[in-house]
MIGUGU-197895 format. One record per residue: residue number from 1; x, y, z of N, C-alpha, C in turn. Coordinates in steps of 0.05 Angstrom, whole numbers, always signed. Layout:
N
(NUM; (X; Y; Z); (X; Y; Z); (X; Y; Z))
...
END
This chain:
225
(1; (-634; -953; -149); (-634; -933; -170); (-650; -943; -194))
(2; (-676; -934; -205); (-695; -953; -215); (-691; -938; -241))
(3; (-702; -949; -264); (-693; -935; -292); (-723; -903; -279))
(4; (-700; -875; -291); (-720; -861; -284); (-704; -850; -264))
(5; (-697; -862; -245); (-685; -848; -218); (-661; -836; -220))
(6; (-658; -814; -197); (-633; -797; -201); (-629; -786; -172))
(7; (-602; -784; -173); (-588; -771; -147); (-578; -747; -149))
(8; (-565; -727; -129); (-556; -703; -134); (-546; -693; -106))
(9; (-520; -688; -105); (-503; -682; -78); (-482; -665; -89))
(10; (-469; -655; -68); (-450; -623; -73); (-430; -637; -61))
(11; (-399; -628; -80); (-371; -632; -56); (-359; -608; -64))
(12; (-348; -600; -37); (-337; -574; -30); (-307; -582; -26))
(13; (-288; -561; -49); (-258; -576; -46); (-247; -549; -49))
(14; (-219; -543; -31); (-208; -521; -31); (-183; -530; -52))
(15; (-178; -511; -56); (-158; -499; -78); (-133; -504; -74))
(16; (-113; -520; -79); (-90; -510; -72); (-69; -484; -72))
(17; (-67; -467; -59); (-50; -442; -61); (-28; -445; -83))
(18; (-17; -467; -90); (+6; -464; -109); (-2; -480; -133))
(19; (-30; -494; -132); (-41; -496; -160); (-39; -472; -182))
(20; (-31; -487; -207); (-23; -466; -233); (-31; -478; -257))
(21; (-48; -471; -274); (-58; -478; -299); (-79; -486; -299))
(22; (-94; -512; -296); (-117; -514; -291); (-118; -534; -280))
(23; (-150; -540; -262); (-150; -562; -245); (-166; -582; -252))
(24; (-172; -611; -258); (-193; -622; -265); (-204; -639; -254))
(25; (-230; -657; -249); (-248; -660; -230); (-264; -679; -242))
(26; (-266; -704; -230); (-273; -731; -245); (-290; -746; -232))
(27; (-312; -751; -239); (-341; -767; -227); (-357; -788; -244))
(28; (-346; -810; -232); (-350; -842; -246); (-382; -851; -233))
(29; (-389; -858; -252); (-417; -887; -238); (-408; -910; -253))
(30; (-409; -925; -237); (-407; -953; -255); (-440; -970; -240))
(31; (-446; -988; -261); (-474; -1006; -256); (-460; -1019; -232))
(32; (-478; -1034; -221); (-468; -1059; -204); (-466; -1091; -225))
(33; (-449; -1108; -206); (-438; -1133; -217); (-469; -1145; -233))
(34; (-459; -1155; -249); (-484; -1171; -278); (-497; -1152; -289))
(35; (-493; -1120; -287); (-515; -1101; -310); (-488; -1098; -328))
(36; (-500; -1087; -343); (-478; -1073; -356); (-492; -1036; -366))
(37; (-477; -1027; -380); (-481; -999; -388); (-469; -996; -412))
(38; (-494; -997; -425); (-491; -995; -464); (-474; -970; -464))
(39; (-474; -950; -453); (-457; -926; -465); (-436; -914; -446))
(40; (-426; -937; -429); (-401; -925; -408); (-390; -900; -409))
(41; (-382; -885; -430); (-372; -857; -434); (-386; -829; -420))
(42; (-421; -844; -421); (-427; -817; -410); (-435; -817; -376))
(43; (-425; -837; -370); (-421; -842; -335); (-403; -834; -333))
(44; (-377; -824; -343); (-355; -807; -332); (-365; -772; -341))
(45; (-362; -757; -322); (-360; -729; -317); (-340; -714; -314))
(46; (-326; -696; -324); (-303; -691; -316); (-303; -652; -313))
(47; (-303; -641; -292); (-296; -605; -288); (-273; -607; -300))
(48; (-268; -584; -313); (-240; -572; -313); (-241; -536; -312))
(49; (-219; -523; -291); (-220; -501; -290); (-196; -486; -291))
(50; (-191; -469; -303); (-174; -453; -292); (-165; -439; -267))
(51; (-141; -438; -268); (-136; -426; -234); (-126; -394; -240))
(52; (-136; -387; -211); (-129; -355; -229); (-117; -344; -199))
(53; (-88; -341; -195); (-72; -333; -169); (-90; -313; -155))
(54; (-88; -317; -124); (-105; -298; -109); (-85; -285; -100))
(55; (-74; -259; -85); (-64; -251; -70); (-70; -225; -53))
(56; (-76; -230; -31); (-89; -202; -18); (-70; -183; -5))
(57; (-72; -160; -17); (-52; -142; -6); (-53; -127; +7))
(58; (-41; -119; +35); (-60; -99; +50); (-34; -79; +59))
(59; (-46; -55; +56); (-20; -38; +61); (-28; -18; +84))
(60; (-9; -2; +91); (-21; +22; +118); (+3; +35; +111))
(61; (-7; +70; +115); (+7; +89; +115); (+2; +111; +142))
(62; (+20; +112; +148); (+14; +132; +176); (+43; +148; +178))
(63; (+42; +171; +198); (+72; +188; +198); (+65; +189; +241))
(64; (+45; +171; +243); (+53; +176; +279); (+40; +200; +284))
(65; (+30; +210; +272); (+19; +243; +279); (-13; +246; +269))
(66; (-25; +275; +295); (-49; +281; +293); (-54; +299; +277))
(67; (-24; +316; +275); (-33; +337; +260); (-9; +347; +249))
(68; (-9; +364; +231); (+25; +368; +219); (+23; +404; +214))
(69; (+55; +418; +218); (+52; +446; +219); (+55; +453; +194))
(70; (+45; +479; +184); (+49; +493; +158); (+77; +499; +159))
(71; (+88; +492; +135); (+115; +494; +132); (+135; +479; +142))
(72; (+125; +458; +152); (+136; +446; +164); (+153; +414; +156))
(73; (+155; +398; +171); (+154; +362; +147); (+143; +346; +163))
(74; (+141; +311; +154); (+126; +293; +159); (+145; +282; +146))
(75; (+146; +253; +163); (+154; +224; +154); (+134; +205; +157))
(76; (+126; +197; +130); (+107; +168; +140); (+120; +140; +121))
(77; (+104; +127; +141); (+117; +97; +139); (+99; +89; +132))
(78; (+109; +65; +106); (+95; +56; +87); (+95; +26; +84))
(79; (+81; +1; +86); (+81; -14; +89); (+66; -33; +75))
(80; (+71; -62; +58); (+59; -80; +39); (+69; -107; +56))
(81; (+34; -106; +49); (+45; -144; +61); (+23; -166; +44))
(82; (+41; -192; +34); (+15; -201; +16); (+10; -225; +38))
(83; (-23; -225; +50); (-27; -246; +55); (-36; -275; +39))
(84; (-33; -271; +10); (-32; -292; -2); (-66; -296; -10))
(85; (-66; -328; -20); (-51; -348; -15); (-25; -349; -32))
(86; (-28; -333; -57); (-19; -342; -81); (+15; -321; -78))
(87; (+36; -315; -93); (+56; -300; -92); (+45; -275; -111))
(88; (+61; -252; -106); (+40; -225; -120); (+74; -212; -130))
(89; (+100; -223; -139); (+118; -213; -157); (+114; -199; -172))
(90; (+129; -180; -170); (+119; -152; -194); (+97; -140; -182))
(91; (+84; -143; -165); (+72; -123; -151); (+82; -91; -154))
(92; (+55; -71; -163); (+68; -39; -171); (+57; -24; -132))
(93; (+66; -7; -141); (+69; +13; -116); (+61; +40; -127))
(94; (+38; +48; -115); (+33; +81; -126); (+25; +97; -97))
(95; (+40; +118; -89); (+37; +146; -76); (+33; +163; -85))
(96; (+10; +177; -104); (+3; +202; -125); (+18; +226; -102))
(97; (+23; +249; -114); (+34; +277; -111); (+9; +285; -103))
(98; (+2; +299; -71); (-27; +305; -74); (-17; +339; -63))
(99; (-38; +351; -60); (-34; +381; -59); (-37; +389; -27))
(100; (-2; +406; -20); (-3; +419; +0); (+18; +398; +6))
(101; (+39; +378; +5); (+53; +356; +4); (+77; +356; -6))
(102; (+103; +361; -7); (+118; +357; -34); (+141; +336; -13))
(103; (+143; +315; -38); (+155; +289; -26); (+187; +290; -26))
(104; (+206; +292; -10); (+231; +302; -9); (+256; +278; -9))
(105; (+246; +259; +3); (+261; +226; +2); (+255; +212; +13))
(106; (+262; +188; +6); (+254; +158; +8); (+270; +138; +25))
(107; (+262; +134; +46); (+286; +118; +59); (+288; +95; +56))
(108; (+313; +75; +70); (+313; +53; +65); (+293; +37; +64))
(109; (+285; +16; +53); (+267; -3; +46); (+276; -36; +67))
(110; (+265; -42; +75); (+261; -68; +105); (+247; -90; +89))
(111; (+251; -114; +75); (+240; -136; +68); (+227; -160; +98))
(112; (+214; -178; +94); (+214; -195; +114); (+199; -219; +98))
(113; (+193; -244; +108); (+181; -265; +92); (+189; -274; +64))
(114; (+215; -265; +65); (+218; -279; +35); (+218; -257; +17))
(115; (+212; -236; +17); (+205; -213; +6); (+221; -196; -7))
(116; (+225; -182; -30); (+248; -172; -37); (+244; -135; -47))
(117; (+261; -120; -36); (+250; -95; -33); (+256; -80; -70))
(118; (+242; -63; -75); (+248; -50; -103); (+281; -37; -103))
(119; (+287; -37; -130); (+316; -37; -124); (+312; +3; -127))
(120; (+328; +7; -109); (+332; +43; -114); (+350; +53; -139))
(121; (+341; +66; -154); (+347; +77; -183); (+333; +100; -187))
(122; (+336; +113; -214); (+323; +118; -231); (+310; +110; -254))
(123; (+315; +83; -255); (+303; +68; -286); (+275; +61; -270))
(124; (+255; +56; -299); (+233; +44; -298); (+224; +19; -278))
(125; (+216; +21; -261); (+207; +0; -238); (+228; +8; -215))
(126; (+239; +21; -219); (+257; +23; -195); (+252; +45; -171))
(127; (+255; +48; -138); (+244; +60; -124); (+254; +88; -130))
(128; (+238; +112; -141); (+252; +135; -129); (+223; +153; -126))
(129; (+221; +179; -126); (+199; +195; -123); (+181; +196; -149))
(130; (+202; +203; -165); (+181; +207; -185); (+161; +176; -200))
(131; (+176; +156; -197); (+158; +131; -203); (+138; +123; -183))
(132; (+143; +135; -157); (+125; +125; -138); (+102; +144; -140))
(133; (+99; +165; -144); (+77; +184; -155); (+64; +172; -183))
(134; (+80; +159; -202); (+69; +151; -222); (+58; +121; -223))
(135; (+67; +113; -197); (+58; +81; -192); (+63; +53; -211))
(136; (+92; +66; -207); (+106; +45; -228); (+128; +32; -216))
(137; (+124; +37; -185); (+147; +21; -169); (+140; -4; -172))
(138; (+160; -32; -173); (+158; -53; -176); (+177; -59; -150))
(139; (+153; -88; -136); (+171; -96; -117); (+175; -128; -130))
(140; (+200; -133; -132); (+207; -158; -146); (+192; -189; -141))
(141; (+198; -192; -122); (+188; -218; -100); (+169; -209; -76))
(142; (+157; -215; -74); (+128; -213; -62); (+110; -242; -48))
(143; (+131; -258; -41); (+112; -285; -38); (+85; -285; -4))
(144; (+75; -309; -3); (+51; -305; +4); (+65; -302; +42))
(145; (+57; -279; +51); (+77; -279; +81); (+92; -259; +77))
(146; (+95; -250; +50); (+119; -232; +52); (+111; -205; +61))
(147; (+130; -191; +66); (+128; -156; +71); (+148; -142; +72))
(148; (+144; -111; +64); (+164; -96; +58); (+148; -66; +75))
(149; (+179; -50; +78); (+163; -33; +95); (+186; -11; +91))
(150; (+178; +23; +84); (+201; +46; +79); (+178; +68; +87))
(151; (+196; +95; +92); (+185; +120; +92); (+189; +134; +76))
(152; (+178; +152; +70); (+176; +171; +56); (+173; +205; +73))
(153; (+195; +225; +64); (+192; +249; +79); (+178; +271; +61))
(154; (+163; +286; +66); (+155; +310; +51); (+147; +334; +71))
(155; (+146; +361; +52); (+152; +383; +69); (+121; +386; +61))
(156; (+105; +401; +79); (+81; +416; +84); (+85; +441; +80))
(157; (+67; +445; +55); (+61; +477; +44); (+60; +492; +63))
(158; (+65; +521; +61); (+65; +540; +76); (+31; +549; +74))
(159; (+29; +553; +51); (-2; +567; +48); (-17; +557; +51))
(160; (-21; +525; +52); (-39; +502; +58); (-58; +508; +79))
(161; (-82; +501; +76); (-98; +501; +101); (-121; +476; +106))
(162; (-128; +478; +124); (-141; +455; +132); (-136; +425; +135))
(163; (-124; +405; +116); (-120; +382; +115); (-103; +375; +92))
(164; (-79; +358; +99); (-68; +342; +76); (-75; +321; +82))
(165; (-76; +299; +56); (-90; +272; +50); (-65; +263; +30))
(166; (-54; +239; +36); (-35; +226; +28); (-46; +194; +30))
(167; (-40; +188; +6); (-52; +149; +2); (-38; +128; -17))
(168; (-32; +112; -6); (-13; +91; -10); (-25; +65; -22))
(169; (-20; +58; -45); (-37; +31; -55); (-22; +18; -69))
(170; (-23; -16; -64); (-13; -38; -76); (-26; -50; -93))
(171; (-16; -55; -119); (-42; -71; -140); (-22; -87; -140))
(172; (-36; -115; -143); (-24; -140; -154); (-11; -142; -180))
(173; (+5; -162; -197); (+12; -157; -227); (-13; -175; -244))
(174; (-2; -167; -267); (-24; -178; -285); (-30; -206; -283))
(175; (-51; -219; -287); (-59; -246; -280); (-70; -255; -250))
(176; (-59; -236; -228); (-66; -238; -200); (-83; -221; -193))
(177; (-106; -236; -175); (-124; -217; -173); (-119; -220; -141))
(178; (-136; -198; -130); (-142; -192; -100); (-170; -194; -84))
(179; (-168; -217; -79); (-198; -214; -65); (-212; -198; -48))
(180; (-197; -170; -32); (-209; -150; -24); (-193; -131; -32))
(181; (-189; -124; -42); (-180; -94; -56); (-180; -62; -30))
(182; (-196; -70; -19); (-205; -47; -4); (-182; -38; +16))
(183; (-167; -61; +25); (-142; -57; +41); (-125; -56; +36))
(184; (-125; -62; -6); (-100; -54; -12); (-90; -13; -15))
(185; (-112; -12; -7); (-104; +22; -1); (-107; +41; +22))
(186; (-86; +56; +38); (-86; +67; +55); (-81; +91; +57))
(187; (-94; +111; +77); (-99; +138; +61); (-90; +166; +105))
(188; (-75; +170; +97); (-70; +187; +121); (-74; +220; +115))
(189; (-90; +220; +136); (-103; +250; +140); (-96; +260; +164))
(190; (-74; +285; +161); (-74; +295; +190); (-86; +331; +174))
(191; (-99; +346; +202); (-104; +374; +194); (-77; +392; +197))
(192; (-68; +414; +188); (-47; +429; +187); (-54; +465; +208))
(193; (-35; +455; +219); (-38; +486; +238); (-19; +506; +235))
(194; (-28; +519; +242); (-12; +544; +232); (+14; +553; +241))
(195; (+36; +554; +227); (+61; +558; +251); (+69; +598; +242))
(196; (+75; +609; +266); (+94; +627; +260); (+124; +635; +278))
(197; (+147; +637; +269); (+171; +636; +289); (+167; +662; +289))
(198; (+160; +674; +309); (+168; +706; +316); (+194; +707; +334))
(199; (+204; +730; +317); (+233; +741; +329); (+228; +768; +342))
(200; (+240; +779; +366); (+234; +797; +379); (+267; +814; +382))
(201; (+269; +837; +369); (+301; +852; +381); (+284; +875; +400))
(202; (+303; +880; +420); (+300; +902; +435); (+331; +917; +438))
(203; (+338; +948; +431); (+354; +962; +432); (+359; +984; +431))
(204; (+366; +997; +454); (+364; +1031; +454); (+397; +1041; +434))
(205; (+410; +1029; +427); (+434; +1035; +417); (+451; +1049; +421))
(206; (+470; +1055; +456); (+474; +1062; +465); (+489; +1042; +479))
(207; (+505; +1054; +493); (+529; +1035; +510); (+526; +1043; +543))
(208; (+517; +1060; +550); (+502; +1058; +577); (+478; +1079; +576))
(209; (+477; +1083; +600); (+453; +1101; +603); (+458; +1130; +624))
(210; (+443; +1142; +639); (+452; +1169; +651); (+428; +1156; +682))
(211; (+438; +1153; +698); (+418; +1157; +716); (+407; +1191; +725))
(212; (+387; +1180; +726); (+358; +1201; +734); (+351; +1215; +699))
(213; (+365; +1203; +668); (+367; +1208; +650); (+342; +1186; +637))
(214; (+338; +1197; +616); (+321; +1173; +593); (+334; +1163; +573))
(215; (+318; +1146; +560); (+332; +1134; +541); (+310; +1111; +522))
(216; (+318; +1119; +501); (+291; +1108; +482); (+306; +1076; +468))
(217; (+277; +1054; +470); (+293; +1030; +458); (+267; +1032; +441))
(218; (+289; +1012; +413); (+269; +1009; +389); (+262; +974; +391))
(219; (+233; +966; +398); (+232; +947; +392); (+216; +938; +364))
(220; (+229; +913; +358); (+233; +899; +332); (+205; +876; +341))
(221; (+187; +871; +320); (+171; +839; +315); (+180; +830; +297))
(222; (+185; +809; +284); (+188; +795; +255); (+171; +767; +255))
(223; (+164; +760; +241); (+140; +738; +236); (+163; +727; +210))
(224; (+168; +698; +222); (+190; +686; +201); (+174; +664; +182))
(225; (+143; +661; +200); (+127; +635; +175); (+137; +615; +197))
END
């Protein structure tokens, strides 16, 4: 290394998943034996970074079905899972109110990995319809592995036509980010067909008949939707 000369190499170091606050990163030269180095201080180097929690959340919404009847209902199953690395606590939950849809109840909630399901209420963060449209469900514990999983039932408009679109998304809490975002949202589309219950009466109103006689019946259609 001649006065003048210089070196330059890369190290590649992964992160620890449960690193918190910041990390720092230290690179010494020392001379060899009999030189010395008038200014020792600036042969030490030191990174320091902040760590900033990753957690990727990937959710899926489906009801099992291709297609759903007018007037009819749907149950879909709703599901969060963080693959981490980092824990995603306080994680919100939003299902917006979309049109041709109306959301009727919420079933039990299934934890796994450590995972802890939103508590069912009416207070703020708590599971019920109307916070889950507003996307203010909080799931408490969320660690990296964890998952949670509930349905949701709603009735299909009568007048509706063509397609309902229903979508389910997990955001991380504040300070945690998501390195693909794209899976934290899931979106089910079935088309809607048309139902009608037709009722049919047939009745001449009469208690027998006359042979070699006639006899008139009134029949009834009704279209019930």
């Amino acid at each position: 290394l001649p006065v003048g000369g210089s070196i330059s190499f890369t190290v590649t170091a992964h992160v620890d998943a449960a690193a918190g606050g910041n990390v720092s990163n230290t690179f010494r030269a020392a001379p060899p034996a009999g030189v010395a180095d008038p200014t020792p201080a600036n042969a030490i180097a030191t990174d320091t970074d902040p760590v900033t929690p990753a957690a990727d959340l990937v959710v899926t919404k489906t009801n099992g079905a291709v297609s759903v009847a007018s007037g009819g209902m749907t149950i879909y199953t709703l599901t969060v899972t963080n693959n981490g690395p980092s824990a995603a606590n306080n994680a919100t939950l939003s299902d917006p109110a979309t049109v041709g849809l109306t959301k009727t109840a919420i079933g039990a909630c299934t934890a796994s990995g450590g995972a802890v399901c939103p508590t069912v209420g009416a207070g703020a963060g708590q599971m019920n319809i109307a916070n889950l449209e507003a996307g203010t469900v909080v799931v408490p514990t969320l660690p990296s592995g964890g998952s949670i999983s509930f349905t949701v039932t709603a009735d299909v408009a009568t007048a509706i036509g063509g397609s309902v679109e229903n979508t389910f998304t997990a955001t991380p809490p504040s300070g945690v980010t998501d390195p693909t975002p794209a899976d934290a949202t899931a979106t089910d589309t079935d088309p809607v067909y048309p139902q009608a219950n037709l009722v049919v009466t047939k009745a001449n109103g009469v208690g027998s008949v006359v042979s070699g006689g006639t006899t008139t019946y009134i029949v009834t259609l009704i279209n019930n939707g």
